[in-house]
C-alpha positions in Angstrom: 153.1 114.0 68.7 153.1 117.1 71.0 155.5 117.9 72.7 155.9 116.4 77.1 154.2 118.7 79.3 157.6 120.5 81.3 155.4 121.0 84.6 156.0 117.1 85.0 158.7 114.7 85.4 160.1 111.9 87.3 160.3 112.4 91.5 163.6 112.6 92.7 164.1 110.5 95.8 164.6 114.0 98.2 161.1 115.1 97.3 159.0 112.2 98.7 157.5 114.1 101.2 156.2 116.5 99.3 155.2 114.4 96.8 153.6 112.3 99.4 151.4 115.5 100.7 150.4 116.4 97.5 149.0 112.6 97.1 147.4 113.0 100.3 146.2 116.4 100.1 144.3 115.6 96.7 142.9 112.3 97.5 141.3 114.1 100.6 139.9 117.0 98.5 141.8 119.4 100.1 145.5 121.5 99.7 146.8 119.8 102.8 146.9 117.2 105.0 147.4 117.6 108.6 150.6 116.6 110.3 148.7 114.1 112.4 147.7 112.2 109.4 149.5 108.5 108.9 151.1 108.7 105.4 152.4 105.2 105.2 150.3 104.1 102.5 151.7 106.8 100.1 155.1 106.4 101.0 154.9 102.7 100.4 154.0 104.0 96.6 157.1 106.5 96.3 158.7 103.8 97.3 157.3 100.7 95.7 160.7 99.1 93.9 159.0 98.8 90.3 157.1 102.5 90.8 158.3 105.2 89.1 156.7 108.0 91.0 155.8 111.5 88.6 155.7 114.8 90.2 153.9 117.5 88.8 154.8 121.7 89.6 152.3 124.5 89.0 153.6 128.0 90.1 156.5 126.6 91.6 154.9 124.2 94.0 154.2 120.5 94.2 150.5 120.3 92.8 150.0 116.9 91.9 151.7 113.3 91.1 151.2 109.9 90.3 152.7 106.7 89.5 154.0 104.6 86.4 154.9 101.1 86.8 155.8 99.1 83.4 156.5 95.4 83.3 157.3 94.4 79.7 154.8 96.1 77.2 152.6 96.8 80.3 152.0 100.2 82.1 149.9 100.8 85.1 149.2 104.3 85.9 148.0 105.0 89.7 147.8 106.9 92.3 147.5 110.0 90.6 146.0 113.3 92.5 145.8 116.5 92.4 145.4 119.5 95.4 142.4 120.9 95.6 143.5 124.7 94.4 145.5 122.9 91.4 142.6 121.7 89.5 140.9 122.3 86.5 144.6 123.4 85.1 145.0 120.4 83.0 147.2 118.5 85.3 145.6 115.2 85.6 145.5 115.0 81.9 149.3 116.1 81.5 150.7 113.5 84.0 148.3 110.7 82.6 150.3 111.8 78.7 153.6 112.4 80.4 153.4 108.7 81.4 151.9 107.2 78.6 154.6 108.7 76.9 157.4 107.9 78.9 156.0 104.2 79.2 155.8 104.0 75.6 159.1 104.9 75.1 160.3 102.0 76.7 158.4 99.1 75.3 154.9 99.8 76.9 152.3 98.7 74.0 149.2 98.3 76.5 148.5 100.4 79.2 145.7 100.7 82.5 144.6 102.9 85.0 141.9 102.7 87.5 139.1 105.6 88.3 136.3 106.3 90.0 132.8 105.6 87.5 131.5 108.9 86.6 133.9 110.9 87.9 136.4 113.9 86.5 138.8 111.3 86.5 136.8 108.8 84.3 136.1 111.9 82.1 140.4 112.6 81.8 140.7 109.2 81.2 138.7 108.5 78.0 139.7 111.4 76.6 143.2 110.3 77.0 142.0 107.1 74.9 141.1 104.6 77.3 138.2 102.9 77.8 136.1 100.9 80.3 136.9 97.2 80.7 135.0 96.4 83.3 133.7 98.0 86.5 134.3 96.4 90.1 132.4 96.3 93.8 133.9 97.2 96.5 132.7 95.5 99.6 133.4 96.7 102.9 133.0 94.9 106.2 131.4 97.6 109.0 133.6 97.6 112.1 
């Protein structure tokens, strides 16, 4: 097995906001968010009490992230993004290995992670060996 990736590790608990901009900033396509943007949501995922939020550096800044939860010999992998100017660097697929790896470690035998069909993501994803259990709807209610 090759060796962990060193541009990611675990979040420390003094970096949530930046790890929480970087979320932000990638999920909106983009290399920042604005300061009037509400960023409970991601904070509520730093801080989730069985999350284990992963950080990922790229020239010395905060490029990307994600999160690793494992309950018994089950990982879920979410949340992950990636800044808009810190793509097609490999980090996506680094941080999805970093926490396969690190969920393995400790017991994890089966492993999920949610994407977007036909996306770059989906892509990462199989070629990080998953595969597609089934596809949902979402259904939205017009205000």
């Amino acid at each position: 097995m090759k060796e962990a990736d060193p541009r990611i590790r675990l979040a420390d608990q003094d970096e949530e906001m930046f790890w929480v901009q970087a979320i932000a900033a990638g999920f909106a396509d983009a290399d920042h968010v604005p300061d009037s943007q509400n960023l409970d949501l991601e904070r509520a995922f730093f801080k989730m009490q069985s999350s284990l939020p992963v950080i990922a550096f790229e020239d010395g800044n905060v490029a990307a992230g994600g999160i690793l939860a494992i309950d018994k010999d089950m990982a879920s992998l979410f949340t992950t993004s990636t800044r808009l100017s810190f793509r097609k660097r490999g980090l996506q697929k680094a941080i999805i290995d970093w926490r396969l790896r690190f969920a393995k470690e400790r017991g994890a035998r089966i492993a999920t992670i949610e994407t977007d069909p036909g996306s770059d993501s989906q892509r990462n994803v199989e070629r990080a060996g998953f595969q597609l259990a089934y596809v949902t709807a979402e259904i939205i209610k017009p205000g």
